[in-house]
N, C-alpha and C positions, 0 to 999 in steps of 0.2 A: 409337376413332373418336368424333367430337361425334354425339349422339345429341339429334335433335330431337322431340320429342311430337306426334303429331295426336290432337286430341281433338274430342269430340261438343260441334259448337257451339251456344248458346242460340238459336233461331232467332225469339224472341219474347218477353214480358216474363212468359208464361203459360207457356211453355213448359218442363215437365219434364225431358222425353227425348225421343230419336228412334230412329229405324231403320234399319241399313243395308239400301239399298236393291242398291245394285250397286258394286261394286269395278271402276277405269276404270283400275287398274293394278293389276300383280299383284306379289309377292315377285320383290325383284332387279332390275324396273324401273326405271330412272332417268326420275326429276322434275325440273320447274324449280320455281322458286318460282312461284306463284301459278296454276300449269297444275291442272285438274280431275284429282283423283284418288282419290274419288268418288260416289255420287251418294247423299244421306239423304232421307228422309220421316219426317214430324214432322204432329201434330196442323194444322197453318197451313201450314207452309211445306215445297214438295219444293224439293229445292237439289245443285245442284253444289258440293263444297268444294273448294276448292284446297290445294295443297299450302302449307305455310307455310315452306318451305325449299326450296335446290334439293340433290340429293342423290341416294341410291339407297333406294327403299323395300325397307329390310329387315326389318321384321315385320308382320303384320296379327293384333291381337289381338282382332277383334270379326269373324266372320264374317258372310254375308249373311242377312238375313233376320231379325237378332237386333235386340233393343233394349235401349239402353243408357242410364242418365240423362247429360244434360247434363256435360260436365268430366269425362265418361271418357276416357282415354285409349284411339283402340281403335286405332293403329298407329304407326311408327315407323321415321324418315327417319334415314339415315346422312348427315351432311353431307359426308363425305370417302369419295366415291365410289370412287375407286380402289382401297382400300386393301378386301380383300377382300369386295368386292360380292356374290361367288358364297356364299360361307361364309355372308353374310347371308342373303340367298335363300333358302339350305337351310334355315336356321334358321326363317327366317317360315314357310314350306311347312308345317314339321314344327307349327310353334305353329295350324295353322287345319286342317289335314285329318286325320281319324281316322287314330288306326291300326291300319295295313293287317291284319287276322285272318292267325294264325301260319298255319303252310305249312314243309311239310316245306324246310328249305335246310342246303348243310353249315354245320359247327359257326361256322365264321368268319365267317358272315352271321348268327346266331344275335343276335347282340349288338344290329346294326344292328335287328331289328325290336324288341327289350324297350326299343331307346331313346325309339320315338315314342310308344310305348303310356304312358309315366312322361311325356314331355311333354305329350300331350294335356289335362289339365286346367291347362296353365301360363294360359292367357287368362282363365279364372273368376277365378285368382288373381291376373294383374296387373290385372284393372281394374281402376281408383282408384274409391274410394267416393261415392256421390252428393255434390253439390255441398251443403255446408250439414252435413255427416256427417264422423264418424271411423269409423275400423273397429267402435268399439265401438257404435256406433250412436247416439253422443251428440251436441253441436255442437261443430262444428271450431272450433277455435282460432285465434288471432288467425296464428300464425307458419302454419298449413297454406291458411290462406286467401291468404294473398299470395304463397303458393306456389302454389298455383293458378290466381293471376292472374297471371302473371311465366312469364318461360320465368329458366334459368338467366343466361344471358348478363345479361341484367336487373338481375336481384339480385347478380350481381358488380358493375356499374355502378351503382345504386346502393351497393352495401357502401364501394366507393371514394371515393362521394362525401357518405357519409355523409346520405342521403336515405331516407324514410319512403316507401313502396311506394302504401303505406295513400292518400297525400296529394295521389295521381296521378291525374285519372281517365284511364280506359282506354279506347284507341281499337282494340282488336283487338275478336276476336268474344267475345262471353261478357263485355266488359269488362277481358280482360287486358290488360297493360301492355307495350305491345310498346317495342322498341329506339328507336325512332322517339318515344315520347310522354316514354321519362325523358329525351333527350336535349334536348330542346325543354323539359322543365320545368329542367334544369340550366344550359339559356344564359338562361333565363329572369331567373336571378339568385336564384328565393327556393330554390334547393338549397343557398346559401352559408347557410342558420342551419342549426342543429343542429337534427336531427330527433329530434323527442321520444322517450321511450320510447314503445313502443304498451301501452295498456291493456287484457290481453286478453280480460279478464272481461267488459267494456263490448260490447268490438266481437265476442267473440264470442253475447256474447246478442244485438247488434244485430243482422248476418246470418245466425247460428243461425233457426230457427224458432221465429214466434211463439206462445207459449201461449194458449191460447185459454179462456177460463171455460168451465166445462162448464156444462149444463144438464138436472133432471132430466126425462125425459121422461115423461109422461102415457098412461096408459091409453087405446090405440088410438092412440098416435101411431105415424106412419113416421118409424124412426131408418135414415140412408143414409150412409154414412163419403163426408167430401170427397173429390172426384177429384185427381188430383195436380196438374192444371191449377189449378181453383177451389182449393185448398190455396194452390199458390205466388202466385197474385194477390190470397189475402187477404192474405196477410206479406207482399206488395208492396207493397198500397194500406196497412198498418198500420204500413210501415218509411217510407213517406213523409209518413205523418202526424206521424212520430216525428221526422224528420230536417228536415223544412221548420216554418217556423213560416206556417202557410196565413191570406191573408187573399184577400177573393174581395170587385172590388167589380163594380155594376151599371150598366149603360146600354142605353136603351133609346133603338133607332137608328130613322128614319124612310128605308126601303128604296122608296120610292114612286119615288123617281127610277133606280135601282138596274132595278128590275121593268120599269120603260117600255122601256128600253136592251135589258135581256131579251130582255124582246116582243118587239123589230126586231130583234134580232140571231140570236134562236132555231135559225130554221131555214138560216140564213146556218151559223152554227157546225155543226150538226148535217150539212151540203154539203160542209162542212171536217173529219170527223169527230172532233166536240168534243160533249160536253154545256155549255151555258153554265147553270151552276145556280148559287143565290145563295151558297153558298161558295165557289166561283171564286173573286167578288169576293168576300168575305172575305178567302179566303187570299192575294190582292195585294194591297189594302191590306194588312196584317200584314205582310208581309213585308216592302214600303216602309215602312213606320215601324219594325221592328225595328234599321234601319240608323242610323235617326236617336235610336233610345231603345236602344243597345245595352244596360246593365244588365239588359233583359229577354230577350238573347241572351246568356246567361251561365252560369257553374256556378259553383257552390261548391265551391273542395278544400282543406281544412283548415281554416287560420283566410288565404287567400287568396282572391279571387274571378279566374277563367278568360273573358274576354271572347270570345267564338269569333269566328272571323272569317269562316267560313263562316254564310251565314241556311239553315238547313237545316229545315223545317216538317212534321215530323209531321204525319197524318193520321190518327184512330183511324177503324178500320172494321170493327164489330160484324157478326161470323159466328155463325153456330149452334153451332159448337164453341167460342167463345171470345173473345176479343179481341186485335187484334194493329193497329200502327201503322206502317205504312208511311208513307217520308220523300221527301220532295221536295227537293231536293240544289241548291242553289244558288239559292233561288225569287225572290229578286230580279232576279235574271239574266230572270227568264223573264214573257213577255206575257202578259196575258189566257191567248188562247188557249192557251199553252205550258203555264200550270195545269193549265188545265182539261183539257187531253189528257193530262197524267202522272195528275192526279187520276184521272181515268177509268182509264185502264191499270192502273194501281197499284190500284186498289181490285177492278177485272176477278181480275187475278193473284192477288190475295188471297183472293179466293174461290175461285177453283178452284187454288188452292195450287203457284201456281210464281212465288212473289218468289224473289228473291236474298239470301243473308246479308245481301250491305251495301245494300239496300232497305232493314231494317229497323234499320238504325242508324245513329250519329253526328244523330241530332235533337238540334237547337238550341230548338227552341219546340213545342208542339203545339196543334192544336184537335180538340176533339169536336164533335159535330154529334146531341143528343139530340133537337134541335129534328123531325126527321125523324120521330121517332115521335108527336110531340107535343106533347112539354113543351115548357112555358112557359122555363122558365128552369132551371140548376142552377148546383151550384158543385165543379168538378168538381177530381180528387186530381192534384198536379203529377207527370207525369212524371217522376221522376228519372234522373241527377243533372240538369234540366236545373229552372230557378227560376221557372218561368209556364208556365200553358195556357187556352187559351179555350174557353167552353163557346158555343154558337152555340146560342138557342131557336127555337122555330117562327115561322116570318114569315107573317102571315095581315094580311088589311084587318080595320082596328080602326077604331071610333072616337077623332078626339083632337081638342080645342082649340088651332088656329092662329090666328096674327092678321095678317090683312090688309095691303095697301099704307096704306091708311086710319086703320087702327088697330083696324078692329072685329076683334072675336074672333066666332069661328063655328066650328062643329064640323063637321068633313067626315069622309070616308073615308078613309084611310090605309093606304099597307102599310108595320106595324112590326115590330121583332122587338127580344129584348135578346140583348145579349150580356153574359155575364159572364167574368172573369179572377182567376182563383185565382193568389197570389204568392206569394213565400219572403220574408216583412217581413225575414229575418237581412240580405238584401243589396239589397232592392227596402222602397222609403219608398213610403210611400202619395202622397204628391205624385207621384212617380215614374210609380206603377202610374196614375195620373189622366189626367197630364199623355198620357201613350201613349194610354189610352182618349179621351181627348178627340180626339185628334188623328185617330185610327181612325174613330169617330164623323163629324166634319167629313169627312174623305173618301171616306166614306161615304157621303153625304146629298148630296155633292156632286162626285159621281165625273163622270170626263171623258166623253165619250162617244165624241171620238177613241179614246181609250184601250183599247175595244171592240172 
């Protein structure tokens, strides 16, 4: 029978592992593709997973209540349901409940209980080891890592068509390369060159874990080992430092016209249950010029550049436990208000921890918003793989030198703010990254008020 994998999805870019919460199907159940089957908790995100196949669930290798890293495998879908479903059933049963303490039975039942007691530790042993690991505890390998990204079926489609796994990005959860992303890179045209060897020393020190210098520690210091959270976001932000070539430039926007709109529309939006807050407009402008500057809705995969065609707008929103960015899913599409109300709900659910998987993925662009705490300005680390992010500073009345219908110059009060824009120079020119910021700027400073 084709045996499909459900594994523990990445729920965030912080995110180590999670928890099974509750099992919404049991051994022997028949699934569809995409139906809840069932329910994790994770540091950010509680989630429904669905099934990734349709079939019969014949094993559960992670009981409830346990927790397991990221890219475990913890159950498993028979795609060819007919074909002994019940025999499956039994099997999973046997793999997730203890077994049952011996009891006097005749000799002919004897067998059936010594068999579950020898199966009971099968799940310790099939779980696949964390993500970034081999059994020996060292870094995976270039060939285990695209195994882990890839279901089978995959890597036979590619094998056939003589395509590099590595050179895909991936639109499933965790990043894997589902059936859907090689076949859209093979009508593509660039699976007709020959896919290089992979290098596995490179790539596996790249997604390996990063080394860290140590540091001696002094007399009365507090020494506290990283948490596995703040672990994987320093090798995050260290592997996109590594992977992007970062430049980040500056503008400082005049939001006075911006503010006024605000004011009168305030408690209008708030009737509508909206916040109208000055990332709103941010995030609409962005969005209308990512269509006109696409190179800054883009990825890098290999030595090719991936244009999305989706404008999809991350949103980072700083919790207590962490960092996580929910996406706003077609944000050109959507008005004013239509932001500002996803913004709102999306940043709500994130804090009290019920996003969905694909909330937190397939971003096309991001912004931060440091400006909230205070800062003036930053220059903040590109989310990968996507090639730009904007950092949003504090908007406050400043003073600045304007000039007149007349000509005189004079100083008035103003509400300014800058923004900056971190880029990948590999595929984004600095004309490029300008020409966008300019254009942002202008419609900024001179946003519609119909548009409100």
């Amino acid at each position: 029978m084709a045996r499909v994998d459900v594994i523990m999805p990445q729920m965030g870019e912080s995110i180590a592992e999670g928890t099974i919460s509750k099992w919404l199907k049991k051994p022997g159940d028949s699934v569809k593709r995409d139906e809840a089957i069932l329910e994790i908790s994770t540091d950010k995100v509680d989630a429904e997973i669905p099934a990734p196949a349709s079939g019969v669930l014949s094993e559960i290798k992670v009981a409830e209540g346990k927790t397991v890293a990221v890219q475990t495998v913890i159950a498993v879908i028979d795609t060819e349901a007919a074909a002994g479903a019940a025999v499956a059933a039994g099997a999973a049963a046997a793999s997730v409940k203890p077994a049952p303490s011996p009891s006097p039975q005749p000799p002919k039942g004897a067998p059936a209980s010594a068999k579950p007691a020898s199966a009971a530790p099968a799940p310790a042993a099939a779980a696949a080891p964390p993500a970034g690991r081999v059994d020996g505890g060292g870094v995976e390998t270039a060939e285990e890592r695209l195994r882990r990204r890839s279901t089978p079926l995959v890597r036979k489609i590619a094998a056939e068509h003589n395509v590099d796994i590595s050179r895909i990005p991936g639109s499933g959860i965790a990043g894997r390369v589902t059936k859907q992303d090689i076949l859209s890179f093979i009508e593509s045209g660039v699976a007709t060159q020959a896919a290089p060897p992979v290098p596995s020393a490179p790539i596996a020190g790249l997604v390996g874990g990063v080394v860290h210098p140590t540091v001696e520690p002094w007399p009365g210091d507090r020494v506290e080992p990283m948490s596995r959270i703040r672990k994987l976001t320093a090798d995050h932000m260290v592997m996109s430092r590594r992977v992007s070539a970062h430049v980040t430039s500056y503008y400082e926007v005049d939001f006075s016209r911006i503010a006024r709109i605000r004011q009168e529309k305030k408690r209008e939006y708030e009737e509508r249950g909206a916040k109208l807050t000055f990332l709103a407009f941010v995030t609409k402008v962005i969005a209308d010029n990512l269509r006109r500057h696409p190179v800054l809705n883009a990825s890098v995969s290999g030595d090719t550049v991936i244009y999305r065609k989706p404008i999809n707008i991350g949103i980072a929103v700083a919790l207590d436990w962490g960092l996580i960015v929910p996406v706003i899913k077609n944000a050109d599409e959507l008005s004013l208000i239509g932001i500002a109300r996803q913004m709102a709900d999306l940043a709500e659910r994130a804090r009290t921890k019920r996003l969905q998987p694909d909330e937190v993925q397939k971003g096309t662009f991001s912004i931060t918003n440091p400006g909230v705490f205070g800062s003036y300005i930053g220059a903040p680390i590109i989310n990968q793989p996507q090639v730009a992010i904007l950092g949003v500073g504090v908007i406050e009345k400043r003073p600045k030198v304007i000039t007149l219908e007349d000509g005189q110059d004079v100083v008035a009060i103003r509400t300014l703010g800058m923004l900056s824009m971190s880029y990948d120079h590999r595929v984004v020119d600095g004309a490029d990254a300008d020409r966008f910021m300019s254009d942002v700027k202008r419609d900024l400073e001179n946003f519609p008020e119909g548009a409100a």
